[in-house]
Backbone and ligand atoms as CSV (ligand in chain L), in Angstrom:
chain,resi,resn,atom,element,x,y,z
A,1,UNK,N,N,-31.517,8.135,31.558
A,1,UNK,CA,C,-30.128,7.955,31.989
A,1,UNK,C,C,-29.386,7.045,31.019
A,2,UNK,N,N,-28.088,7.083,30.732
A,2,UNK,CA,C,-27.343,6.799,29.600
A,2,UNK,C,C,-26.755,5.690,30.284
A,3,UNK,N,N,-26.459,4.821,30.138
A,3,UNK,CA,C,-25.322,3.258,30.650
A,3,UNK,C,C,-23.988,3.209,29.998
A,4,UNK,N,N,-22.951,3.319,30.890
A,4,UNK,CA,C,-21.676,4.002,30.222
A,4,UNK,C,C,-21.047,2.798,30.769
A,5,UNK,N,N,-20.111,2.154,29.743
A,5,UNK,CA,C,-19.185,0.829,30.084
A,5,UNK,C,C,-17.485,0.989,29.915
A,6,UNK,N,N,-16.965,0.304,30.912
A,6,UNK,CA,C,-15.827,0.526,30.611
A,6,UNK,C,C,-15.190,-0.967,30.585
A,7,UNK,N,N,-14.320,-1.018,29.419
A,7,UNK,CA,C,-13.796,-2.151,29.527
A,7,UNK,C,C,-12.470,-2.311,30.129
A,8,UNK,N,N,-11.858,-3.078,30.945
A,8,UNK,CA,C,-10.523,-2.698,31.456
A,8,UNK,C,C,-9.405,-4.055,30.858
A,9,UNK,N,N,-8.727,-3.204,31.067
A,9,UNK,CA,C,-7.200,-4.403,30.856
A,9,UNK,C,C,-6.805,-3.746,31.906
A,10,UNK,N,N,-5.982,-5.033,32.306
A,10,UNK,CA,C,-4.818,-4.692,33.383
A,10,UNK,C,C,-3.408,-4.360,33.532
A,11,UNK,N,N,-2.572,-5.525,32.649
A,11,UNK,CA,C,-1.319,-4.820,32.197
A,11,UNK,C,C,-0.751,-3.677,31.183
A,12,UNK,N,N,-0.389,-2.845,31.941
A,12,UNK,CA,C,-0.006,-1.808,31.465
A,12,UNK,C,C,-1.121,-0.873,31.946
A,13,UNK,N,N,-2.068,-1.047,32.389
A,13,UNK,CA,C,-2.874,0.078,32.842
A,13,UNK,C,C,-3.311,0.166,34.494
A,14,UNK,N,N,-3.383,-0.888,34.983
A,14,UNK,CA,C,-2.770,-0.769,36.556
A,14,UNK,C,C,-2.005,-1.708,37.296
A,15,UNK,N,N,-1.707,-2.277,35.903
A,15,UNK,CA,C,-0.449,-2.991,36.956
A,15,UNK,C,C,1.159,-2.888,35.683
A,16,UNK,N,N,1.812,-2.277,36.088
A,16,UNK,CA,C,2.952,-1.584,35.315
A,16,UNK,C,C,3.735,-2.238,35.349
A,17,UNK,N,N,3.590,-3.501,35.840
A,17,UNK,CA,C,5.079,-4.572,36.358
A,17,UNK,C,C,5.481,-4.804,37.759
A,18,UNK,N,N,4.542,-4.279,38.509
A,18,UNK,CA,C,4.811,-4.847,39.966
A,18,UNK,C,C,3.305,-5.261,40.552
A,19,UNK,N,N,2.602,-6.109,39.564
A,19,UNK,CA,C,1.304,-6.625,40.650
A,19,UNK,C,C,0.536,-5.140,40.154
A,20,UNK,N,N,-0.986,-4.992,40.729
A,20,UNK,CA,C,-1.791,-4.163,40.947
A,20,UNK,C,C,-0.773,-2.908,41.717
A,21,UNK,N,N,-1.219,-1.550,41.508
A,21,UNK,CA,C,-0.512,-0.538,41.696
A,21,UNK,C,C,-1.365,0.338,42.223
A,22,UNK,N,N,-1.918,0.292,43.533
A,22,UNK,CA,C,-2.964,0.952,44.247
A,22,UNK,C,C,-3.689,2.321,44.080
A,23,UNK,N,N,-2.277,3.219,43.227
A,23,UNK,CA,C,-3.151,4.770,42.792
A,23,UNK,C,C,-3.785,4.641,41.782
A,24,UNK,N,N,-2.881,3.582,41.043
A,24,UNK,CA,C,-3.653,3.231,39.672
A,24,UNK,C,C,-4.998,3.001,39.675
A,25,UNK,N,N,-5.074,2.080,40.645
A,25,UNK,CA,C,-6.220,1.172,40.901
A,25,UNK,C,C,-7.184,2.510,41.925
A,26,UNK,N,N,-6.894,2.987,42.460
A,26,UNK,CA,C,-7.591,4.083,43.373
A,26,UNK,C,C,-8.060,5.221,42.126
A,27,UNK,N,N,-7.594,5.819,41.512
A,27,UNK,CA,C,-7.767,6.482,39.888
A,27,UNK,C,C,-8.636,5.959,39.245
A,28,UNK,N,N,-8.843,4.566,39.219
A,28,UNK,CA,C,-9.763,3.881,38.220
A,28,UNK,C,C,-10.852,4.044,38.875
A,29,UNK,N,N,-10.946,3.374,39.594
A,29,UNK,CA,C,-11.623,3.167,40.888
A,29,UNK,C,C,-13.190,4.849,40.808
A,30,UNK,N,N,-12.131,5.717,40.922
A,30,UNK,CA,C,-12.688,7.628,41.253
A,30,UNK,C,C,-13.147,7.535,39.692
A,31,UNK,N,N,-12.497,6.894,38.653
A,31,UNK,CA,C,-13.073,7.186,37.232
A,31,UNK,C,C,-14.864,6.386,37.239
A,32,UNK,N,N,-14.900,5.323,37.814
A,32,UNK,CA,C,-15.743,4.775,37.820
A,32,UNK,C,C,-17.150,5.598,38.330
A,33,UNK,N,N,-16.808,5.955,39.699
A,33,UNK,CA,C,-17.525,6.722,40.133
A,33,UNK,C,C,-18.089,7.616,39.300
A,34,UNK,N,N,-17.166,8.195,39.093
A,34,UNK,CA,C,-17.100,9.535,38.456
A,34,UNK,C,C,-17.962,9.810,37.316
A,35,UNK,N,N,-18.470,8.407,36.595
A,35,UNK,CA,C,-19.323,8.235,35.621
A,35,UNK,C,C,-20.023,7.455,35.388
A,36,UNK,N,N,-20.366,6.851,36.570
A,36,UNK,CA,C,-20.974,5.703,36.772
A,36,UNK,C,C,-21.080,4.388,36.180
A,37,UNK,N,N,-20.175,4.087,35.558
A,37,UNK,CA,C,-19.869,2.841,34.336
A,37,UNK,C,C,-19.861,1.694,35.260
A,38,UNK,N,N,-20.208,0.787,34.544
A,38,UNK,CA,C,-20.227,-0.616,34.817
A,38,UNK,C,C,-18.901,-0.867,34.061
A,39,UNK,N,N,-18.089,-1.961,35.180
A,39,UNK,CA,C,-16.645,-2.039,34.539
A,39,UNK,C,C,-17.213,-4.150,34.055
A,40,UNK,N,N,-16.040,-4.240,32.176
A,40,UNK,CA,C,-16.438,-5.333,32.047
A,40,UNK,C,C,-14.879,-5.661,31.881
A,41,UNK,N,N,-14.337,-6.439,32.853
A,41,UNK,CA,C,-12.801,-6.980,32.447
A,41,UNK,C,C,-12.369,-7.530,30.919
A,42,UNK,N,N,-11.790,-7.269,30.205
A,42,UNK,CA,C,-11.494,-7.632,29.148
A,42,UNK,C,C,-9.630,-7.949,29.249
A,43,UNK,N,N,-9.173,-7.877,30.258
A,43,UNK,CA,C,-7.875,-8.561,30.616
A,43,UNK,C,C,-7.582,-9.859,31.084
A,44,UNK,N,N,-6.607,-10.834,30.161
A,44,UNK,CA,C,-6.666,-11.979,30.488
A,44,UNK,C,C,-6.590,-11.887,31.675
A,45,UNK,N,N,-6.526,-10.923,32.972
A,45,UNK,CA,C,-6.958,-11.736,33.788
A,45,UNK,C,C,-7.914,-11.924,34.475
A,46,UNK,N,N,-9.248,-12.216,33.605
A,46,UNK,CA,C,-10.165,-12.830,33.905
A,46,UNK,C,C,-10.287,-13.950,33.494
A,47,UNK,N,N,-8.912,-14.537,33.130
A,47,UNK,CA,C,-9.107,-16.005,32.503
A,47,UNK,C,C,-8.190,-17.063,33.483
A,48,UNK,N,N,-7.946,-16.204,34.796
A,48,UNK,CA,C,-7.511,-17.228,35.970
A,48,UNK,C,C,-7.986,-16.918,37.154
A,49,UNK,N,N,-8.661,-17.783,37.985
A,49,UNK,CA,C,-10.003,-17.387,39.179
A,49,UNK,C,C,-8.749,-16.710,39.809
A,50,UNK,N,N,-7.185,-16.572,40.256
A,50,UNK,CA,C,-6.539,-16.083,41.230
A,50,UNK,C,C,-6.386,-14.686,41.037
A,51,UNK,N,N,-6.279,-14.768,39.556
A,51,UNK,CA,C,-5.873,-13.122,39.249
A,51,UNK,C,C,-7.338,-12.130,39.041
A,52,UNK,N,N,-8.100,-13.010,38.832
A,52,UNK,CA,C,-9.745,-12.592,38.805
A,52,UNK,C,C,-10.210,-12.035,39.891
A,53,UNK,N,N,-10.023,-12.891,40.887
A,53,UNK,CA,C,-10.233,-12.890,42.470
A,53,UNK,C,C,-9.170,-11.697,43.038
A,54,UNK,N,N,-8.161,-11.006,42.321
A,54,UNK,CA,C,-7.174,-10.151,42.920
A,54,UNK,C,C,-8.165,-8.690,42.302
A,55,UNK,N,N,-8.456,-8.718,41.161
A,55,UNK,CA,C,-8.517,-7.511,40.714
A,55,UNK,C,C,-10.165,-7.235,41.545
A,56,UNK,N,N,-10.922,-8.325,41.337
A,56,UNK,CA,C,-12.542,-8.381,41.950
A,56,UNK,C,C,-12.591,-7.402,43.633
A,57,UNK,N,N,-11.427,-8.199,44.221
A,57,UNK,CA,C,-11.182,-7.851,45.409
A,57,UNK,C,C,-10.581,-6.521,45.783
A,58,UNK,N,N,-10.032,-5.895,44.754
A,58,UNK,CA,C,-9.070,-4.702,45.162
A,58,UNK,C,C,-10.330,-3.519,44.484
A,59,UNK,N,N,-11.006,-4.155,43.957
A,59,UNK,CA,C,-12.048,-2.654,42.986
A,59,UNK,C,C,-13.241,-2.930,44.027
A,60,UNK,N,N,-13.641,-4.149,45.229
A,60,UNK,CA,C,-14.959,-4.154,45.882
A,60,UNK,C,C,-14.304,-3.346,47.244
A,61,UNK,N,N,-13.120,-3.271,47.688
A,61,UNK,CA,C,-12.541,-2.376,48.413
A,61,UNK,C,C,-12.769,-1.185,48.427
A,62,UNK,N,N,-12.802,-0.776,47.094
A,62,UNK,CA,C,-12.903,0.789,46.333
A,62,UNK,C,C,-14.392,0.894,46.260
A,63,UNK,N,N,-15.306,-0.083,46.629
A,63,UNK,CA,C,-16.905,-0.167,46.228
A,63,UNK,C,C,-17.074,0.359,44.814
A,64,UNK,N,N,-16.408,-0.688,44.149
A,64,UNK,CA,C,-16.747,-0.757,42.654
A,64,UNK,C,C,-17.114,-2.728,42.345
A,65,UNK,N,N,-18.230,-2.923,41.984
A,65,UNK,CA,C,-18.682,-3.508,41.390
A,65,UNK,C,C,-18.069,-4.935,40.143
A,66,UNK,N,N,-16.862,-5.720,40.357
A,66,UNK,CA,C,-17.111,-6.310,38.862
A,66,UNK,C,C,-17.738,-7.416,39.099
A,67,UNK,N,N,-18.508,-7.575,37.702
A,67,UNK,CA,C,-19.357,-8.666,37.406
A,67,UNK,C,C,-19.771,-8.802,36.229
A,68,UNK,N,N,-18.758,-8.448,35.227
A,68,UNK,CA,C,-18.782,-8.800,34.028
A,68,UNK,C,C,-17.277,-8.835,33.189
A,69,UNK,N,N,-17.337,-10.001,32.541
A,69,UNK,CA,C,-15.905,-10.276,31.553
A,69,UNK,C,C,-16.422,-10.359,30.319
A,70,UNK,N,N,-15.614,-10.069,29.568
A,70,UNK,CA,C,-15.785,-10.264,27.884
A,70,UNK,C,C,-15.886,-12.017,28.024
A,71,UNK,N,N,-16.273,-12.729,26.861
A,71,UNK,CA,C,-15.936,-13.901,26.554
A,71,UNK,C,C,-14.823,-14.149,25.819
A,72,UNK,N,N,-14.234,-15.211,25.837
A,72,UNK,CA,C,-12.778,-15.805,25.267
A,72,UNK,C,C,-13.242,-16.178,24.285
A,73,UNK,N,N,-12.661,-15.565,23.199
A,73,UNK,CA,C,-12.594,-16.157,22.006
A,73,UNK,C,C,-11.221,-16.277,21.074
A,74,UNK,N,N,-10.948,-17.793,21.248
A,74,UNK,CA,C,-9.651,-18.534,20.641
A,74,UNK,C,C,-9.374,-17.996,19.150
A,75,UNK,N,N,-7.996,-17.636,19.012
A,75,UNK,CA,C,-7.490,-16.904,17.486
A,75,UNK,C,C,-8.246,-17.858,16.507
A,76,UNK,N,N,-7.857,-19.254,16.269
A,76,UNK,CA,C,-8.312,-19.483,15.324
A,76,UNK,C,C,-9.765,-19.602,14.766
A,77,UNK,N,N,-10.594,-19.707,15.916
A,77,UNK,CA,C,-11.896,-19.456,15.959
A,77,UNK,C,C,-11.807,-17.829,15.136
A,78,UNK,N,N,-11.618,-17.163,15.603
A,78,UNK,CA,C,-11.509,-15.802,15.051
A,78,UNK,C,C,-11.278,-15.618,13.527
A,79,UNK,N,N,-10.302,-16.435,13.252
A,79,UNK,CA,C,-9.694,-16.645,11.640
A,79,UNK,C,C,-11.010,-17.236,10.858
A,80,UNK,N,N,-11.555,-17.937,11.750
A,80,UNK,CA,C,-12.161,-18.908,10.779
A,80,UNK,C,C,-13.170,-18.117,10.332
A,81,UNK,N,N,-13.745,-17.254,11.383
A,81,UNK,CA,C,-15.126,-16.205,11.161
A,81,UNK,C,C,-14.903,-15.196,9.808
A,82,UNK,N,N,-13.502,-15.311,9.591
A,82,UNK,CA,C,-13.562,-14.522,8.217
A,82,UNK,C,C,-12.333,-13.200,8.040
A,83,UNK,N,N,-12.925,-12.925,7.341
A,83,UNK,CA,C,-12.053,-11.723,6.958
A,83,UNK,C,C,-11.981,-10.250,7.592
A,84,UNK,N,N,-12.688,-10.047,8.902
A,84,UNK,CA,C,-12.748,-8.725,9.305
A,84,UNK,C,C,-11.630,-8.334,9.514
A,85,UNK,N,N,-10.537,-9.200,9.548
A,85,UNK,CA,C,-8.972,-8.033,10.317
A,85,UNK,C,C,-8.178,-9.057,9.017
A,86,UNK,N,N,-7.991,-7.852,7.882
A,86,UNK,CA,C,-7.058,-8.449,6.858
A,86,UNK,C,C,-5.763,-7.556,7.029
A,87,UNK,N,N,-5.951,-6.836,8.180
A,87,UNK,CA,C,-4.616,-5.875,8.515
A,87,UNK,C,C,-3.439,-6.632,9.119
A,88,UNK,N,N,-2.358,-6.450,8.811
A,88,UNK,CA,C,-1.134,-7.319,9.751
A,88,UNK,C,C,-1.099,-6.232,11.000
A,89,UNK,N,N,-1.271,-7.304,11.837
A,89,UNK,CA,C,-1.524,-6.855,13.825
A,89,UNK,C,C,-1.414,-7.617,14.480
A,90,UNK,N,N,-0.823,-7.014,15.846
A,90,UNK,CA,C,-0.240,-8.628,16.572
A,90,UNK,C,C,-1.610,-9.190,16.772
A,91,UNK,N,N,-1.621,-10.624,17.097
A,91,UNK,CA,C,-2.957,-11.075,17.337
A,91,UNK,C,C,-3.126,-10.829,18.111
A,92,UNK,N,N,-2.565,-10.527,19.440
A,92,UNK,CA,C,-3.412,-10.071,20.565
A,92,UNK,C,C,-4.138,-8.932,20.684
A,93,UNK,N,N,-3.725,-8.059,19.680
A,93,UNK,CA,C,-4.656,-6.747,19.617
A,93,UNK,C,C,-6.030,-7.125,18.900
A,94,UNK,N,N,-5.904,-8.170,17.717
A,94,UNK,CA,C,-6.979,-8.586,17.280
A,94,UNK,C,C,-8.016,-9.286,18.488
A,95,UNK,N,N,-7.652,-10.162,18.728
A,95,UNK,CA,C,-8.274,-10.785,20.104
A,95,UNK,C,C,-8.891,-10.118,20.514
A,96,UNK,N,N,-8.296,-9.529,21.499
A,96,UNK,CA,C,-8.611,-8.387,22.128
A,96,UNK,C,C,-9.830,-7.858,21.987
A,97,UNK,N,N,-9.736,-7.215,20.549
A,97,UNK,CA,C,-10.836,-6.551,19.883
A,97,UNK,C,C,-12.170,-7.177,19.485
A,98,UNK,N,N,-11.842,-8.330,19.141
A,98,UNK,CA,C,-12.569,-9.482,18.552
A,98,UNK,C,C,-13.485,-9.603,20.205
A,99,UNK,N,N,-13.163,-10.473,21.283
A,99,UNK,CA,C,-13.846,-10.055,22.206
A,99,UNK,C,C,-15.108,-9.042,22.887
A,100,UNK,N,N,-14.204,-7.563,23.065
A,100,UNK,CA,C,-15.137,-6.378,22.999
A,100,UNK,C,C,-15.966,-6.707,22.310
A,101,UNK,N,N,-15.693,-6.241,20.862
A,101,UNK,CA,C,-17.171,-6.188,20.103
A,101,UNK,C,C,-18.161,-7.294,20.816
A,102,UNK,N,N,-17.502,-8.438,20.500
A,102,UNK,CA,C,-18.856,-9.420,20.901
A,102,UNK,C,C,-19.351,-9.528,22.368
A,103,UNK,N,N,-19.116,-9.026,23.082
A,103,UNK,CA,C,-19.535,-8.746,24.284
A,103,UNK,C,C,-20.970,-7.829,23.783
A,104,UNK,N,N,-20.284,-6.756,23.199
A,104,UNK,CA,C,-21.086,-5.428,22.475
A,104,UNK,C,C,-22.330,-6.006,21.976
A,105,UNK,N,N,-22.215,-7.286,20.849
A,105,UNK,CA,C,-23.175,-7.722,20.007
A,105,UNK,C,C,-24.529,-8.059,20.953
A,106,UNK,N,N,-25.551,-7.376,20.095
A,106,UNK,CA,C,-26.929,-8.060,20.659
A,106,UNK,C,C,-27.261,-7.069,22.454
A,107,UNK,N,N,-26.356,-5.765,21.903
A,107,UNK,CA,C,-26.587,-5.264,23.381
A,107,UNK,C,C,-26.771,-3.936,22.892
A,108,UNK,N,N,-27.471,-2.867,23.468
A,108,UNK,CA,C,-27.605,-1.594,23.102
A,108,UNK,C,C,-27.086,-0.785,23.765
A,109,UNK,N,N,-25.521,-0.371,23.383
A,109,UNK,CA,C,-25.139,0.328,24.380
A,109,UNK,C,C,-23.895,1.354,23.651
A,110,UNK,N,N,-24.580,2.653,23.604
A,110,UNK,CA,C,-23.438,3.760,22.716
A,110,UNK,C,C,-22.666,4.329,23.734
A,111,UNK,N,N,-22.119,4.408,24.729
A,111,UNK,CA,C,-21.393,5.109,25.718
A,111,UNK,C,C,-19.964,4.031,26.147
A,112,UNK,N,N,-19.144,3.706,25.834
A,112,UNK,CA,C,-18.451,2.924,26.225
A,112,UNK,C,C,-17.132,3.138,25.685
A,113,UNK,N,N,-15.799,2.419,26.487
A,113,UNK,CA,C,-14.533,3.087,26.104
A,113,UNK,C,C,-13.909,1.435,26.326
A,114,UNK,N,N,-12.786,1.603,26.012
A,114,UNK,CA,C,-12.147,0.351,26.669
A,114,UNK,C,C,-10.736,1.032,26.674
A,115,UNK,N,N,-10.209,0.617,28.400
A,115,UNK,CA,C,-8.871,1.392,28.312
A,115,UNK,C,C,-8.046,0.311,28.437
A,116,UNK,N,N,-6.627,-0.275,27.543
A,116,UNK,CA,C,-5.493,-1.421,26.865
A,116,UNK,C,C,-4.777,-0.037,26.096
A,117,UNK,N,N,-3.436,-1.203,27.240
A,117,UNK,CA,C,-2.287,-0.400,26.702
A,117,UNK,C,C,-2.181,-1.205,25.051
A,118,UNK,N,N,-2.606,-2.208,24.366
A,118,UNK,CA,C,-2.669,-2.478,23.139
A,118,UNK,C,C,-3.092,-1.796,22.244
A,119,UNK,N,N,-2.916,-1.708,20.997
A,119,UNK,CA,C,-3.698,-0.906,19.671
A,119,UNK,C,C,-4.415,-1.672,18.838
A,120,UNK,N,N,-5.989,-1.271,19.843
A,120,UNK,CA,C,-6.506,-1.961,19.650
A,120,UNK,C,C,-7.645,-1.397,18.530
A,121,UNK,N,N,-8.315,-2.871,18.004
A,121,UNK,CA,C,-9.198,-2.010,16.276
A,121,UNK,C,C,-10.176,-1.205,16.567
A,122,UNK,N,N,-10.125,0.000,16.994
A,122,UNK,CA,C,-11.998,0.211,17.866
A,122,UNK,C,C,-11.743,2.080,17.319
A,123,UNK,N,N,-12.518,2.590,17.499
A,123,UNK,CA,C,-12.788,3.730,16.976
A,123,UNK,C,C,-12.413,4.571,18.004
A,124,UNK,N,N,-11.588,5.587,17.446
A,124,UNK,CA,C,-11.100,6.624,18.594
A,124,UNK,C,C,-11.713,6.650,19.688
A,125,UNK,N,N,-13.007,6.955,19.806
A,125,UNK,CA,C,-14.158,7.418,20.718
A,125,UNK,C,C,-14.303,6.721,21.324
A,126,UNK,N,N,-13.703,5.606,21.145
A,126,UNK,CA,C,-13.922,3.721,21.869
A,126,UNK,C,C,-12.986,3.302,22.415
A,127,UNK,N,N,-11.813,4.155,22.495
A,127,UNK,CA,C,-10.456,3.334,23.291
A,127,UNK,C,C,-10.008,4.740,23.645
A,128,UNK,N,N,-9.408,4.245,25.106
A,128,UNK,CA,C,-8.229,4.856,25.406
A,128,UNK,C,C,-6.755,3.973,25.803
A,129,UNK,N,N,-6.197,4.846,25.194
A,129,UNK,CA,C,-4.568,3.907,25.039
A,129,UNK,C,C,-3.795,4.304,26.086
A,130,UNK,N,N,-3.034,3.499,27.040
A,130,UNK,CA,C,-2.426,3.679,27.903
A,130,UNK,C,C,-0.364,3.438,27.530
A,131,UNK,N,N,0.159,3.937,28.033
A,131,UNK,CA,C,1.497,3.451,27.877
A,131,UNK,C,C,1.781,2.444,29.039
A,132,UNK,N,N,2.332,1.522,28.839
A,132,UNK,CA,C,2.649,0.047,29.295
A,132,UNK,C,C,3.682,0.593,30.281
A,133,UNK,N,N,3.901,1.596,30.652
A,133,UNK,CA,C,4.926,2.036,31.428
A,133,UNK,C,C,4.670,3.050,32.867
A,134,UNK,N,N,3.640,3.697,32.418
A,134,UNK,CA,C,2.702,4.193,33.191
A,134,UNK,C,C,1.639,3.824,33.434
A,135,UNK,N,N,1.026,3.399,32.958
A,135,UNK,CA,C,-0.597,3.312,33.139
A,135,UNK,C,C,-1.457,3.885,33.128
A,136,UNK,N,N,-2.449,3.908,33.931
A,136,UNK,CA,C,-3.689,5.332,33.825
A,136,UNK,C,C,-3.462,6.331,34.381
A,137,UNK,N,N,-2.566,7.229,33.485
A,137,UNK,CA,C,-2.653,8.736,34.031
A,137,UNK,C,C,-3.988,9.726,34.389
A,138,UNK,N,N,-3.727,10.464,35.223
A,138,UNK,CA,C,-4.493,11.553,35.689
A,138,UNK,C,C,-5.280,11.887,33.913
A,139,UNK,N,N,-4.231,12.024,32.767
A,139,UNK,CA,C,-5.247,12.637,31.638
A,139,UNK,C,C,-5.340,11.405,30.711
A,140,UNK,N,N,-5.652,10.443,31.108
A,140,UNK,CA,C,-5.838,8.976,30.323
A,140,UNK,C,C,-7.377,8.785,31.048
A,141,UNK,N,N,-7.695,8.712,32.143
A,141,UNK,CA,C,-8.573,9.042,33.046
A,141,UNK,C,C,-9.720,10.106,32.621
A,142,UNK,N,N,-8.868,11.252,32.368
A,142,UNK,CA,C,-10.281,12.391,32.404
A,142,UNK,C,C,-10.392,11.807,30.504
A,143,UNK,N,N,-9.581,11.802,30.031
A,143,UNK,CA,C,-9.554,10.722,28.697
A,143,UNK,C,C,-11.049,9.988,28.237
A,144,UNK,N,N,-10.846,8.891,29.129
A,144,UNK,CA,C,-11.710,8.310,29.395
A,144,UNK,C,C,-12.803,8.879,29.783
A,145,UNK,N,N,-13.312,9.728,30.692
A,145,UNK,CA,C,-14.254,10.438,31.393
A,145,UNK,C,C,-15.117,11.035,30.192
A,146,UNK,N,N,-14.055,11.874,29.584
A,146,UNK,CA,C,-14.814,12.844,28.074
A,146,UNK,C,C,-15.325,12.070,27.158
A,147,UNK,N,N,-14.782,10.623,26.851
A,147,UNK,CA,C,-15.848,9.616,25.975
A,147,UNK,C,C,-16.634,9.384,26.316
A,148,UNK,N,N,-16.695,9.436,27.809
A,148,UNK,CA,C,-17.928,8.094,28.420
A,148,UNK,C,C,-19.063,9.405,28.169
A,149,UNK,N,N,-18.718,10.396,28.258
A,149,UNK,CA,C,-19.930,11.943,28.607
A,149,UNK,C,C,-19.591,11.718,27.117
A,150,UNK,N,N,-19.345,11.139,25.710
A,150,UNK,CA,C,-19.545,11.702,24.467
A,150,UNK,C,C,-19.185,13.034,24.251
A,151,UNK,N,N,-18.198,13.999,25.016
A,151,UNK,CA,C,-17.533,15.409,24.960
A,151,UNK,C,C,-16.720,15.578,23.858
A,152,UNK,N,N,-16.146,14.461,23.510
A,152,UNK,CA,C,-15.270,15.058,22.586
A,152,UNK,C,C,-15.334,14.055,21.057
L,1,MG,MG,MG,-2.385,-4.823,28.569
């Protein structure tokens, strides 16, 4: 059996500007299922116990599981590690990215997506991009679904 991860952000992918957005979150929720992924928050908001405690609570509703966050790792810490992102990008997409991977590091795991409405550095097969306006559509979703199965 294959271990399929999904990394989530929240703004722009279920919460569009009014708080958590329940189909959104009900969609994610059926994606999870749907492929059995272990979800690892990679949205700052896992970097405040209230907003942590909102999203924890609305996905154990849905009997989904979180219990894993990326680690925080501060920009300039990032700078200092070197030269991997000599591209001009907002830093938060770097971040962002910078994170994932190292979550990734020291772990064996080829099945994984991360869905941010950001553009973020990761290999097609490794992100799905959401619009900050919608969120996780019905085909952002099966999107997601066809990476995690390696389909496309
Ligand atoms: Mg976002």
């Amino acid at each position: 059996m294959m271990d399929r991860f999904i990394f989530l952000d929240i703004n722009g992918v279920l919460d569009i500007g009014q708080g958590l957005d329940s189909e959104l979150v009900d969609r994610f929720a059926q994606l999870v299922k749907d492929t059995d992924a272990t979800v690892v928050l990679s949205s700052t908001w896992r970097r405040c116990s209230d907003t942590f405690k909102i999203i924890r609570k609305a996905l154990r509703e849905r009997e989904v599981l979180l219990r894993w966050t990326t680690p925080y790792c501060p920009m300039d810490q990032i700078n200092e590690e070197g030269a991997l992102y000599h591209e001009s990008r907002p830093a938060g997409d770097i971040q962002r990215t910078h994170e994932i991977l190292r979550w990734l590091q020291h772990r064996e795991i080829t099945a994984w997506v991360a869905i941010d409405d950001e553009d973020l550095r990761l290999d097609e097969a490794n992100r799905v991009r959401t619009n900050e306006y919608v969120g996780l559509t019905v085909e952002k979703a099966d999107e997601a679904k066809a990476k995690l199965f390696c389909l496309t």
